[in-house]
C-alpha positions as CSV (number, residue, x, y, z in Angstrom):
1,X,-26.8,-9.7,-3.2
2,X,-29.2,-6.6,-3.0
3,X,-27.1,-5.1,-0.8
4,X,-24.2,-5.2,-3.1
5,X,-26.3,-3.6,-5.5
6,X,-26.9,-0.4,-3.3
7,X,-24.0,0.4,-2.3
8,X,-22.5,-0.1,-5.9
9,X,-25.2,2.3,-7.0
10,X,-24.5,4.2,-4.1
11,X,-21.4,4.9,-5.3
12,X,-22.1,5.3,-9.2
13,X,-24.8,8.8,-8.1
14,X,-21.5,9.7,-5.5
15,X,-19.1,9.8,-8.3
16,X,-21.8,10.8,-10.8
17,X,-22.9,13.8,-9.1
18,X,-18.7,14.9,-8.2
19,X,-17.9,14.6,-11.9
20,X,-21.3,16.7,-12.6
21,X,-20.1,19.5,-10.1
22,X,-16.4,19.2,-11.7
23,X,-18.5,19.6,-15.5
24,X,-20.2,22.6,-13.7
25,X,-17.6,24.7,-12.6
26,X,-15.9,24.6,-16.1
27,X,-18.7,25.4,-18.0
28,X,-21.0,27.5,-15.9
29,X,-22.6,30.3,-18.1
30,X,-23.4,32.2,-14.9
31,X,-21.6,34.1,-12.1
32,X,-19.0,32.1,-9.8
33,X,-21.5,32.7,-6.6
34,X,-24.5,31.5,-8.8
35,X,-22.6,28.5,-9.7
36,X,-21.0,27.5,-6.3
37,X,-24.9,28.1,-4.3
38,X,-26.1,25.4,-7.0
39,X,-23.2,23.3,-6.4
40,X,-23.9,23.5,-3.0
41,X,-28.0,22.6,-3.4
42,X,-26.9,19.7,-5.4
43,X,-24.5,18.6,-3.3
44,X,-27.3,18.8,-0.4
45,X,-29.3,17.0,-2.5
46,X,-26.9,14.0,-3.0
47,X,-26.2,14.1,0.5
48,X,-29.9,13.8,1.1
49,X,-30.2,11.2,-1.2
50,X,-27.1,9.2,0.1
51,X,-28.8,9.1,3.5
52,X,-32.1,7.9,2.5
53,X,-30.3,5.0,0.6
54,X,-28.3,4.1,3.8
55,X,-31.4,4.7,6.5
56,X,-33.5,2.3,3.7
57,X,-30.5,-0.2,3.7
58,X,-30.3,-0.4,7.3
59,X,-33.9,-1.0,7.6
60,X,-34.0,-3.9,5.1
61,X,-31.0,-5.4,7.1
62,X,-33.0,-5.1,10.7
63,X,-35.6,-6.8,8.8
64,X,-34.0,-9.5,7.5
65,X,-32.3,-9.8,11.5
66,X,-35.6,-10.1,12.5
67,X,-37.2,-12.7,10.1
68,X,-33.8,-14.5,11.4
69,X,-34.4,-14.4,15.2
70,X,-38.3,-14.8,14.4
71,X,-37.3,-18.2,12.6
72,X,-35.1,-19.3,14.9
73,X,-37.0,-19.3,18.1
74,X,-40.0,-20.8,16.3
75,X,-37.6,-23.5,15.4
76,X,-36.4,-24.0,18.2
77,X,-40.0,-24.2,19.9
78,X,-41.2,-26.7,17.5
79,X,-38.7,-28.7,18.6
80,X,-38.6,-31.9,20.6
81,X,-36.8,-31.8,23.7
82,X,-33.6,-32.6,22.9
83,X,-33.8,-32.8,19.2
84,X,-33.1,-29.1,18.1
85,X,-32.1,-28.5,14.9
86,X,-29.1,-27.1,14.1
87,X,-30.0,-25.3,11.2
């Protein structure tokens, strides 16, 4: 479920920032090489952002894959001989 919710905000600053750079070119007040070097730092900047949400996603899914194996094989310790659970 939280995972949803990244990636679908994820996508909201994507398209956010694209419509801002779309806003930007029409109604820069400054020169078209001013206005395409901050396009281009803003664009970095979502990039940068983009990543960090991915590289923070990924680590809450290794967690998760390792809370999983962790309960698992304590489970399956526990367990009589021949009575391991199947959950």
């Amino acid at each position: 479920m939280k995972v949803r919710k990244v990636v679908r905000n994820l996508g909201t600053v994507l398209a956010v920032g694209a419509a801002g750079a779309g806003v930007a070119l029409l109604f820069a007040p400054q020169s078209g090489q001013k206005t395409r070097r901050m396009i281009r730092r803003k664009t970095e900047d979502l990039g940068h952002d983009a990543r960090h949400l991915y590289d923070r996603l990924i680590e809450k899914g290794d967690g998760a894959a390792r809370r999983l194996r962790y309960t698992w094989r304590t489970q399956l310790t526990q367990s009589p001989v021949g009575h391991r659970t199947t959950s």
